[in-house]
N, C-alpha and C positions, 0 to 999 in steps of 0.2 A: 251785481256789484263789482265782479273782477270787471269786467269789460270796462267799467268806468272809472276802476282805481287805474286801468292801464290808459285810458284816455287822461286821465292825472296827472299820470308821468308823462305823457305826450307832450302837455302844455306848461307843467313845471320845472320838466327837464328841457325841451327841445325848440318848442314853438310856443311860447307863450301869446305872438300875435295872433292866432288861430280862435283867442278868445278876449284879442284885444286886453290882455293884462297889461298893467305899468308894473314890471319885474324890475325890484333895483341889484345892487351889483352884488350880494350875497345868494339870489334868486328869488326871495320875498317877496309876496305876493299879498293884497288886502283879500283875506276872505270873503268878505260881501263880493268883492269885484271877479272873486273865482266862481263864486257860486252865480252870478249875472250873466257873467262871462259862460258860463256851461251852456245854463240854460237857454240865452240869447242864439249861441254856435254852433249847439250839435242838437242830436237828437236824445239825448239825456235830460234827466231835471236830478237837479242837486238843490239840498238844505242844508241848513246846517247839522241838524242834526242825522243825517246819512253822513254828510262830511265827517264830522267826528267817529262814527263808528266803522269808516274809510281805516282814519289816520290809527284808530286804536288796536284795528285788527289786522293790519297790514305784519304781514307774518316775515319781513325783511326791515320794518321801521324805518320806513322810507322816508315820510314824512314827518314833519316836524312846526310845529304851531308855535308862534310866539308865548311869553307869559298869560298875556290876555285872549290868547286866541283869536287876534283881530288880526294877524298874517300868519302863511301857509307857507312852507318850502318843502322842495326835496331833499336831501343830505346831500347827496353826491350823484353823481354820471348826467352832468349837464353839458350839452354841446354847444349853447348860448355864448358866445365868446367873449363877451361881459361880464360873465357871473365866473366867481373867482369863488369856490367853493371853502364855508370855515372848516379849515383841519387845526386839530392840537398837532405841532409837529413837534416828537419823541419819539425814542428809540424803538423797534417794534421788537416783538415776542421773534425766538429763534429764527425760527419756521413760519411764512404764511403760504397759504394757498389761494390759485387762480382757477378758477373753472372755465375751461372752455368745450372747443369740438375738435373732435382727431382731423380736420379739416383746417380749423383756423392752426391744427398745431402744426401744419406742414409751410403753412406763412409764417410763423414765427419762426421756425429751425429756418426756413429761405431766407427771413431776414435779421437773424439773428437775434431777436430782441422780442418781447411781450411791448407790442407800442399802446401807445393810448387810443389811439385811429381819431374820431372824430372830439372825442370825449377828453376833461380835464386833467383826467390823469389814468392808469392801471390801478383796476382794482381787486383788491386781496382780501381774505380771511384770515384770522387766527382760528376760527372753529371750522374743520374740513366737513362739516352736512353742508355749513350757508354755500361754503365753494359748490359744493353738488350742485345744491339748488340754483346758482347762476350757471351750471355747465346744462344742465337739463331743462333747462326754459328753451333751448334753441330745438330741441326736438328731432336732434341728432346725433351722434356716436359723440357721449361727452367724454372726457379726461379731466381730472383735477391735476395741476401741478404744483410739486411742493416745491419754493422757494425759498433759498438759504436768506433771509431779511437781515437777521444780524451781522452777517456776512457782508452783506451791500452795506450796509450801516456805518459797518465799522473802515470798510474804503471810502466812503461818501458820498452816499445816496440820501437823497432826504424821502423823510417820510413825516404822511399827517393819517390821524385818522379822522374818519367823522364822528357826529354823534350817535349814530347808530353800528360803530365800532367795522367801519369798512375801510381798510387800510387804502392807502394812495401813496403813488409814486410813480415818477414821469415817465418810467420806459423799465424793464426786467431783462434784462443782457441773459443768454438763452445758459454762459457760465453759469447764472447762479441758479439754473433747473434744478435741483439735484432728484427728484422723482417725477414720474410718470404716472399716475395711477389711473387705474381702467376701471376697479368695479369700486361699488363703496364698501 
């Protein structure tokens, strides 16, 4: 079941033609056409109801179902240059955190900045495990950084969050690090 909530994110975040989906501009997807779309493309078989117990137990609430459950999205970290992800923009909590690798932290201090790279926006926590959890997926020396947010904020940064409470904003200027953290 991971291997195929991560094939999920493949095609709701990156490549939707990989399963021939009609993705409109928020990343909305018709479910019947994702579960089609799977089964037709890869070597998976999706239903709906593995689908549903995908989206229900996905332990980051990645995903997200219309009211009727007849479309599919991911929240956020889409590279589709179309899909204009929905954020609430509002002030954010003091403090968020970024999880990365003591690797990518040596390109950010080079270039000064937490950039978005391919992706709509930088993404942050207010709870420092989720940050863990996105610095430990890469399977390398992770670091969480704490970011001064209300800081940026209140110079003029904008921030949204998603519906599964994952902070965005377009770039983290390396001023507002103000920690380093190595272990959890």
């Amino acid at each position: 079941m991971n291997e195929l909530s991560k094939y999920l994110c493949l095609l709701l975040r990156h490549h939707p033609e990989k399963a021939e989906l009609d993705m409109d501009g928020h990343g909305w997807v018709s479910v019947e056409q994702l579960i089609e779309g799977v089964d037709r493309y890869s070597n998976y078989k999706l239903d709906r109801e593995l689908l549903e117990r995908i989206v229900a137990e996905d332990n980051k609430g990645r995903y997200r179902f219309d009211e009727n459950h007849e479309k599919i999205k991911c929240c956020q970290g889409h590279s589709v240059p179309w899909v204009e992800p929905e954020l609430d923009y509002c002030e954010p909590p003091e403090f968020l955190y970024h999880g990365t690798t003591t690797k990518a932290l040596e390109a950010i201090v080079e270039s000064k900045a937490i950039k978005k790279m391919k992706r709509h926006a930088v993404h942050m926590q207010a709870d420092i495990s989720k940050a863990w959890q996105s610095a430990e997926r890469w399977h390398k020396t992770p670091v969480v950084l704490k970011i001064a947010a209300s800081e940026m904020y209140r110079e003029g940064y904008r921030f949204g969050v998603t519906e599964n409470k994952v902070w965005c904003t377009e770039e983290v200027p390396v001023k507002y690090i103000c920690d380093k953290i190595y272990k959890k």
